[in-house]
C-alpha positions in Angstrom: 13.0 -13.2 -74.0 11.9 -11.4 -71.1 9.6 -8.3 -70.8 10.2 -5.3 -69.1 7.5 -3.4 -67.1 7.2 -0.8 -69.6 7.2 -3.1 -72.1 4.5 -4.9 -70.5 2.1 -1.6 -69.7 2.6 -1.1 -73.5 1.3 -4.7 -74.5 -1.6 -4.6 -72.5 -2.9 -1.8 -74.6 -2.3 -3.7 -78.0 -2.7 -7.2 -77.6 -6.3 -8.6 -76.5 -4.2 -11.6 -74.4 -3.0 -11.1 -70.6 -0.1 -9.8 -69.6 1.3 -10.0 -66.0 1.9 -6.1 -64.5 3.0 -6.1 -60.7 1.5 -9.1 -60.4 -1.6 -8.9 -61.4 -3.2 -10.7 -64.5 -4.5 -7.9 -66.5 -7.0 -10.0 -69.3 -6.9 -6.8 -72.1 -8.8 -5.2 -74.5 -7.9 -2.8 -77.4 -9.7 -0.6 -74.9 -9.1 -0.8 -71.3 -8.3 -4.1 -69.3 -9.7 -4.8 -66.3 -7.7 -5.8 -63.1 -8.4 -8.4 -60.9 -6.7 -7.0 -57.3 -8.1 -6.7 -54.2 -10.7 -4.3 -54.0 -11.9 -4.7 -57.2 -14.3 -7.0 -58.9 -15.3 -8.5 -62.2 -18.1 -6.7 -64.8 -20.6 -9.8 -64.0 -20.8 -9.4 -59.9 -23.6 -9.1 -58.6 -26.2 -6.5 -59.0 -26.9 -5.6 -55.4 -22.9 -6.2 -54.3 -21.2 -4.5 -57.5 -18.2 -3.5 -56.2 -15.4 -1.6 -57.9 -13.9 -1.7 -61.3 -10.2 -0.7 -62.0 -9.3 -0.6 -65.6 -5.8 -0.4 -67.4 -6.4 2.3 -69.9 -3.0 3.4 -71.0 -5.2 6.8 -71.2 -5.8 9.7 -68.7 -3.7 11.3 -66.2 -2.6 7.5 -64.7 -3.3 5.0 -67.3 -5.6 3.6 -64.9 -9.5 4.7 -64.0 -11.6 2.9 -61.1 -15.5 2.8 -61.3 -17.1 2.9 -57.9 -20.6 1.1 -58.1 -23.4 1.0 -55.3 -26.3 -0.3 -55.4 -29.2 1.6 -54.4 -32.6 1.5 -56.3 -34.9 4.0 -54.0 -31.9 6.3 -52.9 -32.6 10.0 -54.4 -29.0 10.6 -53.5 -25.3 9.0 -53.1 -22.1 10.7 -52.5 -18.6 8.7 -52.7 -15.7 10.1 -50.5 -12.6 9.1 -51.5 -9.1 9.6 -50.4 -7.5 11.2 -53.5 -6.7 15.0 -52.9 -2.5 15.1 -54.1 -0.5 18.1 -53.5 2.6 19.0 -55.8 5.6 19.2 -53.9 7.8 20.9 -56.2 5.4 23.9 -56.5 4.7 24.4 -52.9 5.7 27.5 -51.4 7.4 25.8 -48.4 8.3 22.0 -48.2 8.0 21.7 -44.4 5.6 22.4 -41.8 7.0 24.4 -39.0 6.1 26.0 -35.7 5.1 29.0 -37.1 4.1 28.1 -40.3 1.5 25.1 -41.9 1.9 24.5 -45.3 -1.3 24.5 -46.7 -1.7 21.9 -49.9 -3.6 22.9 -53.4 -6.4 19.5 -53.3 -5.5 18.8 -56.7 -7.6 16.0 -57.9 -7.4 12.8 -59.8 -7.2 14.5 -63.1 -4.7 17.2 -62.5 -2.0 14.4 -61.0 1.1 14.4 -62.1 4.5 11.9 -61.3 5.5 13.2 -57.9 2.0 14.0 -57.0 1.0 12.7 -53.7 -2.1 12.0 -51.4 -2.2 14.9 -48.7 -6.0 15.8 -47.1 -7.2 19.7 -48.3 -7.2 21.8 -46.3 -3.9 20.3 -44.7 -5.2 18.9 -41.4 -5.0 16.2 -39.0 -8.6 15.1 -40.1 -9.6 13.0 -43.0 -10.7 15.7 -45.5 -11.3 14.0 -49.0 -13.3 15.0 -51.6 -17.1 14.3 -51.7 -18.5 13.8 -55.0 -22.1 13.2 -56.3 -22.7 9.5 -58.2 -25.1 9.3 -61.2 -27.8 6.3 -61.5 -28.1 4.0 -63.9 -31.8 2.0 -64.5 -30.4 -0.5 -62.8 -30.5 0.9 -59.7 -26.5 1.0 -59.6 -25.0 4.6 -58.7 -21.5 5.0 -60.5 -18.5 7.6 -60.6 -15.8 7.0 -62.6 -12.1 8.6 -61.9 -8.4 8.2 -63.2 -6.1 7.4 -60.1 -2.6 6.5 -59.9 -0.6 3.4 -58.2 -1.7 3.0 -54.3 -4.0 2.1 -51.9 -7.2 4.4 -51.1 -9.3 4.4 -48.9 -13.5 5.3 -49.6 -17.2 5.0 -48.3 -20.6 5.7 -49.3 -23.0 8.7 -48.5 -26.7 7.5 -49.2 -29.3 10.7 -48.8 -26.9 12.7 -46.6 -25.8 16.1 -47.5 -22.1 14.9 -46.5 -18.9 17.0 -47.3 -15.3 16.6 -47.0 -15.9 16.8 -42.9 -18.4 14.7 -42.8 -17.8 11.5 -41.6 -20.9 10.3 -39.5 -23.4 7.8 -41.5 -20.6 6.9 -44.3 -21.0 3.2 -45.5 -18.6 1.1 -46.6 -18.8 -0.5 -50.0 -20.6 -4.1 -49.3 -19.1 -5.4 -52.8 -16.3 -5.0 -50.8 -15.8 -5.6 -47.5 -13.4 -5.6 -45.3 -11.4 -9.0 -44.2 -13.6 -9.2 -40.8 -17.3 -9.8 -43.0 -18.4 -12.9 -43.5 -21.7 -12.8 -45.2 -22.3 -9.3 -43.9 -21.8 -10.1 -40.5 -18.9 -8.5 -38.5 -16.3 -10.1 -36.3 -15.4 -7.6 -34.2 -16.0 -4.1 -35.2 -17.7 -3.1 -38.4 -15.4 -0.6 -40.0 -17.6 2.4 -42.3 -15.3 2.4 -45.6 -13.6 -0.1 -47.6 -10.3 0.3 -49.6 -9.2 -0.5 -52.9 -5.3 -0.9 -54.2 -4.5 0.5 -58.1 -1.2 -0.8 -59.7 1.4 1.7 -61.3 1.8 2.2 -65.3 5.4 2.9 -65.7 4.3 4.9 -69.3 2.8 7.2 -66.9 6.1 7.5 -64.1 4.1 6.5 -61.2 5.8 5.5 -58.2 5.7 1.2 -57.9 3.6 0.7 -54.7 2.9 -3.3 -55.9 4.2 -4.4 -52.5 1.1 -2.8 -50.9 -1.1 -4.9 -53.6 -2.8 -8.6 -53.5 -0.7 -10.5 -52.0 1.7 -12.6 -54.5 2.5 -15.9 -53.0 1.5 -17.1 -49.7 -0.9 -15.6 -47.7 -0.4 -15.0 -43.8 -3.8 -14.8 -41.5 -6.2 -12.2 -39.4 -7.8 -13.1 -36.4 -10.1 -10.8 -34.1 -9.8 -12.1 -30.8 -10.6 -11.0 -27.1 -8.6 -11.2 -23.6 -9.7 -10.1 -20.3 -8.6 -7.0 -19.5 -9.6 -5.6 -15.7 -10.7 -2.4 -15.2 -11.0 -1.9 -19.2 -14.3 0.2 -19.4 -15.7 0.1 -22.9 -16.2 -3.0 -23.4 -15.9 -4.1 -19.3 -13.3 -5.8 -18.5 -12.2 -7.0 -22.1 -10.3 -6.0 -25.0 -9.7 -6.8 -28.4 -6.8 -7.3 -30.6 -6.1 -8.3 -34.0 -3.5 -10.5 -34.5 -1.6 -11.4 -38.1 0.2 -14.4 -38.6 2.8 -14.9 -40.9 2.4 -17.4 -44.7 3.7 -20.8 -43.4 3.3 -19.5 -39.7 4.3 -22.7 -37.7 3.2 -22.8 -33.7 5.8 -25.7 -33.4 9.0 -24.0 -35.0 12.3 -24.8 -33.2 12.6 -20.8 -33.0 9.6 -18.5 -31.8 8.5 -15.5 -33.8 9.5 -11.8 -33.1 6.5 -9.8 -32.5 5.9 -6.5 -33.7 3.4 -4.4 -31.6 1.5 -2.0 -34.0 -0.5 0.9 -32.6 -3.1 2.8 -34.3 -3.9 6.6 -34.1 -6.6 8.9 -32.8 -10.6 8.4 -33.3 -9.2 4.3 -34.3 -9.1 1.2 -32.8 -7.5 -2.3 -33.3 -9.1 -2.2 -36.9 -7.0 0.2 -38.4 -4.1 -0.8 -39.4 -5.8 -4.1 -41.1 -8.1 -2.1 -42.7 -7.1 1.7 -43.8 -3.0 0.6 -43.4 -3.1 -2.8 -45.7 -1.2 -4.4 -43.1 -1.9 -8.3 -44.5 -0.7 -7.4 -48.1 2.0 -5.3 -46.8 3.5 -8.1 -44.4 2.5 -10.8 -47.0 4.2 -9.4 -49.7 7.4 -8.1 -47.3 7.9 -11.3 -46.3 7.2 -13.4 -49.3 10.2 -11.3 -51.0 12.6 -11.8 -48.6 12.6 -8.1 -47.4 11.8 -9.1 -43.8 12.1 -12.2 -41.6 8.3 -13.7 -40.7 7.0 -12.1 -37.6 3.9 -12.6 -35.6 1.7 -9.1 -35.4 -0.2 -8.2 -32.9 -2.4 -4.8 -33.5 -4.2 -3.6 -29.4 -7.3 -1.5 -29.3 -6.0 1.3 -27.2 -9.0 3.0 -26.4 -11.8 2.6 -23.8 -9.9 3.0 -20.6 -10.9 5.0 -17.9 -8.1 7.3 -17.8 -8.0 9.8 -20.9 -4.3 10.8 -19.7 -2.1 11.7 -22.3 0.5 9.4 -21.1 -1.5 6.4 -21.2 -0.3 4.6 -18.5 -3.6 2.2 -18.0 -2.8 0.8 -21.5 1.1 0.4 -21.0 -0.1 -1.5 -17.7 -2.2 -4.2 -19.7 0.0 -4.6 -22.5 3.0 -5.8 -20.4 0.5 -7.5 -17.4 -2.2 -9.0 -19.5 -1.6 -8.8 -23.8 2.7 -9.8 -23.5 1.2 -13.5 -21.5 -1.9 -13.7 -23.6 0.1 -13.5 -26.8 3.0 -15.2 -25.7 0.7 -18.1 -24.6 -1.5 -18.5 -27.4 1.4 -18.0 -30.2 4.7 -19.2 -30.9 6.4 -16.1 -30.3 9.7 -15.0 -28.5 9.3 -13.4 -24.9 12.6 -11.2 -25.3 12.6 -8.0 -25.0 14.9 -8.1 -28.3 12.4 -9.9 -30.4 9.6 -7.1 -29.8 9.2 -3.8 -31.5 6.7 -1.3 -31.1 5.6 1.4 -33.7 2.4 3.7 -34.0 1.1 6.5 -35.9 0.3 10.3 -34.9 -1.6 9.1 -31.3 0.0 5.4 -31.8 3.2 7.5 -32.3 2.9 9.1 -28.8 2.1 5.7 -27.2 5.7 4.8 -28.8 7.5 7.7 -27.5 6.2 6.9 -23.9 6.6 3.6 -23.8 10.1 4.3 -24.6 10.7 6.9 -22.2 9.4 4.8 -19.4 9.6 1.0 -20.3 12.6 0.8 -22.3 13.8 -2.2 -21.5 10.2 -3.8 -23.1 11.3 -3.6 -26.4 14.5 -3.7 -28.8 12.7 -1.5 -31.4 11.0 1.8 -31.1 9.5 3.5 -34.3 7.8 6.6 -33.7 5.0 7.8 -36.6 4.1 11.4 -36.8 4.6 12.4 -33.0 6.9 14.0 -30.8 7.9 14.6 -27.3 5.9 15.8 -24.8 6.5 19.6 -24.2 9.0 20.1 -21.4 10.6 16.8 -21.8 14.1 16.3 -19.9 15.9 12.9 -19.5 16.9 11.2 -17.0 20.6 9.7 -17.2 19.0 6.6 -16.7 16.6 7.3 -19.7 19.5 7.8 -22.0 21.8 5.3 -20.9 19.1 3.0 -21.9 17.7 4.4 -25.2 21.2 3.8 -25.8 20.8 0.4 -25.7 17.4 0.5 -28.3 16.9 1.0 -32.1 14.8 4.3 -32.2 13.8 5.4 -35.6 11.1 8.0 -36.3 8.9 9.0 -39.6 6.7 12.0 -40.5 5.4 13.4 -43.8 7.2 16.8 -44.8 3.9 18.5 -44.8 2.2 17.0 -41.6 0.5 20.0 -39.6 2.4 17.5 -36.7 5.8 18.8 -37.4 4.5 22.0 -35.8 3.6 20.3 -32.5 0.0 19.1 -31.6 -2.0 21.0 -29.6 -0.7 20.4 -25.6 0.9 16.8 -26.7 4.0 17.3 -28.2 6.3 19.3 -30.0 6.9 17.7 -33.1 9.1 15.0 -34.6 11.7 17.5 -35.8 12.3 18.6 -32.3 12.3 15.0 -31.1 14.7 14.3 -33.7 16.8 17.2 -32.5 16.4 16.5 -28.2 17.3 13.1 -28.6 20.5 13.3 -30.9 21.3 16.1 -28.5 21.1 13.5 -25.8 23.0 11.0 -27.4 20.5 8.8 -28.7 21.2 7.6 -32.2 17.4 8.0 -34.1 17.2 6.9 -37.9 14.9 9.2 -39.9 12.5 9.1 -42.6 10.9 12.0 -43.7 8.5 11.6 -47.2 6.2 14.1 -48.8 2.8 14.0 -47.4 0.7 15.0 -44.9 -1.6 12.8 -41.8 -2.5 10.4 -43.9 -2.6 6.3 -44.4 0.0 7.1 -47.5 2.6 8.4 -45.3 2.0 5.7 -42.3 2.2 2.8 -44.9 5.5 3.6 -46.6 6.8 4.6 -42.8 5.6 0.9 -42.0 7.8 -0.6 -44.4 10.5 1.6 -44.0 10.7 0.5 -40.2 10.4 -3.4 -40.8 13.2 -3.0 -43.5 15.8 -0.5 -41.8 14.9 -0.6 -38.2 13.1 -3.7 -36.6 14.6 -7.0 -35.7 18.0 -5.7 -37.2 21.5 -5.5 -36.0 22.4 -1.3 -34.6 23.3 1.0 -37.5 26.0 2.3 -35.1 28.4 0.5 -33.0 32.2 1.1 -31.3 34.4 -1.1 -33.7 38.2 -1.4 -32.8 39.9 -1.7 -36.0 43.0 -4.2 -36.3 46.8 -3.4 -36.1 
């Protein structure tokens, strides 16, 4: 007879066998079970590389608690930030953020969450403002903090002697029990990224929201690779750039029929390292694709910073994307070089690298999904512009509470205008708007949301003459 989730959350608390939960083999205790998922690692790892513990509890706010361990004999102090303030959006004041108005979130913490609860930084900001919290030391020289949190992917780093807050984010180190997929025997290939992230399954006893396809990957794994392409007139580093490309599981270079390619931009203060880091993006796809939710797809993630124009616009990294990273790509992979087999998304400073790319090489890509950004103020279309954002899927994604739905400084105006100016103009967009703020929660669901609904898909609107 088969066994329900919730049937399974309630055996792992009363049997001392395994039970399979999202698909992960939790090995239980009367008392708590710990999981073996990415991130997290067994009681009996070592000393100096400890690594986190997440435990099935069936206790708690979540039914599951995390123990962050670092290893640090001589330290006097260490400090874990974590990415775990949630705001309650059924007791906010307001649900959106407008132009005259932010709506500021409560910073509830692990303990006070509740179903519904979600990840928003606090204050509500477009900076990574987490909670900062002391660890205490064991004789072993092992600094631990234990806290409940519910189904996801977070996002946390190490403070060792600082006096670090939730601003602080020079000198944080990432956890070196758990690295990130570039490390190989603490060496980095490509940049070393300062924090480390670590995925929590659901308890349905406890109504949190299923975020498994965001876990270890179950089934066949697809591939990273940090690799380098000349890139003239590219500043820092000279004349090069980087990218990180994912292939898909099974990922042939000799398949009858080449991959779509998904171009997938990061935001401000990142680089190409984002999005397989802080967004999940190997789990995500792996686990997408392994389902049958999306077709395979090569992805290719640019490093859009270091030029030497700091334009709003861009325009020096639209130039080598077309000129230099569309031939690298296209000769190095098995991938399609239609314009209908690409799509281009990217969050908050990724998103406005979307919207110009659309506005002004349309005809590049058959799928535009625009993250947490808007049009540029004073933005008017050409006929030309809208004839052929006609001929694109556009889709575009925000948290309800992002401080960008009020505009962005000089930048743009906000999704919910964009949303507004382009239907105006003719342009069918498909929207997705979830509770959060500017943050990697938001960004991942968005993700999936686009591959699903959006990219690589036939039009959600066409002119169909119906039969006599």
């Amino acid at each position: 007879m088969s066994m329900t989730r919730r049937e399974a959350a309630r055996a792992v608390a009363a049997t001392a066998g395994s039970v399979s939960l999202a698909g992960l083999t939790l090995g239980a205790s009367p008392a708590s079970a710990v999981v073996q998922g990415r991130g997290s690692t067994s009681e009996k790892s070592s000393r100096k590389k400890p690594g986190p513990l997440v435990r099935h509890t069936g206790k708690g706010a979540t039914g599951y608690e995390v123990t962050f361990r670092y290893y640090a004999p001589t330290a006097k102090r260490v400090q874990l930030k974590g990415e775990w303030y949630f705001e309650r959006p059924s007791e906010l004041a307001e649900r959106l953020t407008g132009p005259d108005h932010l709506v500021q979130t409560p910073g509830l913490l692990p303990r006070q969450w509740r179903p519904g609860d979600v990840p928003a930084a606090h204050p509500n900001s477009t900076s990574p403002l987490w909670p900062v919290v002391d660890m205490a030391k064991g004789r072993d020289g092992v600094w631990t903090y234990t806290t409940p949190l519910p189904g996801g992917v977070y996002t946390y780093g190490f403070f060792v002697d600082a006096q670090a807050d939730s601003t602080t984010t020079t000198g944080q180190l990432p956890d070196p029990g758990n690295p990130t997929w570039n490390v190989t025997d603490g060496v980095a290939d490509g940049r070393a990224v300062d924090r480390s992230q670590i995925y929590v399954p659901s308890d349905p006893e406890f109504n949190g929201a299923d975020h498994s396809w965001q876990g270890p990957t179950r089934g066949k794994r697809g591939k990273l690779r940090h690799v380098t392409y000349a890139s003239p007139g590219h500043v820092v580093p000279a004349d090069t750039n980087y990218l990180v490309v994912y292939t898909p599981p099974g990922y042939d270079p000799q398949r009858s029929k080449p991959y779509p390619t998904l171009y997938l931009s990061h935001g401000g203060g990142e680089d190409e390292m984002g999005w397989s880091t802080q967004g999940d993006l190997a789990d995500i796809m792996d686990n997408l694709i392994n389902s049958g939710e999306v077709q395979p797809m090569v992805v290719v993630m640019p490093n859009a910073t270091g030029y030497a124009s700091s334009a709003a616009d861009q325009q020096e990294h639209r130039t080598d994307l077309i000129d230099r990273v569309f031939p690298w790509v296209e000769e190095h992979y098995n991938v399609s070089s239609s314009a209908a087999d690409r799509a281009y998304t990217g969050l908050s400073a990724g998103g406005m690298r979307t919207v110009f790319l659309l506005l002004h090489n349309t005809e590049q890509f058959g799928y535009y999904g625009i993250m947490s950004a808007g049009l540029p103020p004073g933005t008017t279309f050409t006929e030309a512009q809208v004839t052929a954002m006609k001929q694109v899927s556009v889709y575009l994604g925000c948290g309800w509470q992002d401080p960008i739905n009020a505009g962005f400084s000089t930048l743009h105006r906000g999704p919910f205008r964009a949303v507004r100016d382009l239907t105006e103009a003719g342009v069918h967009v498909q929207t997705d708007f979830i509770d959060g703020g500017h943050s990697w929660h938001v960004w991942r669901i968005l993700l999936k949301d686009f591959l699903t609904r959006v990219a690589f898909l036939p039009p959600t609107s066409a002119s169909v003459t119906w039969g006599a």
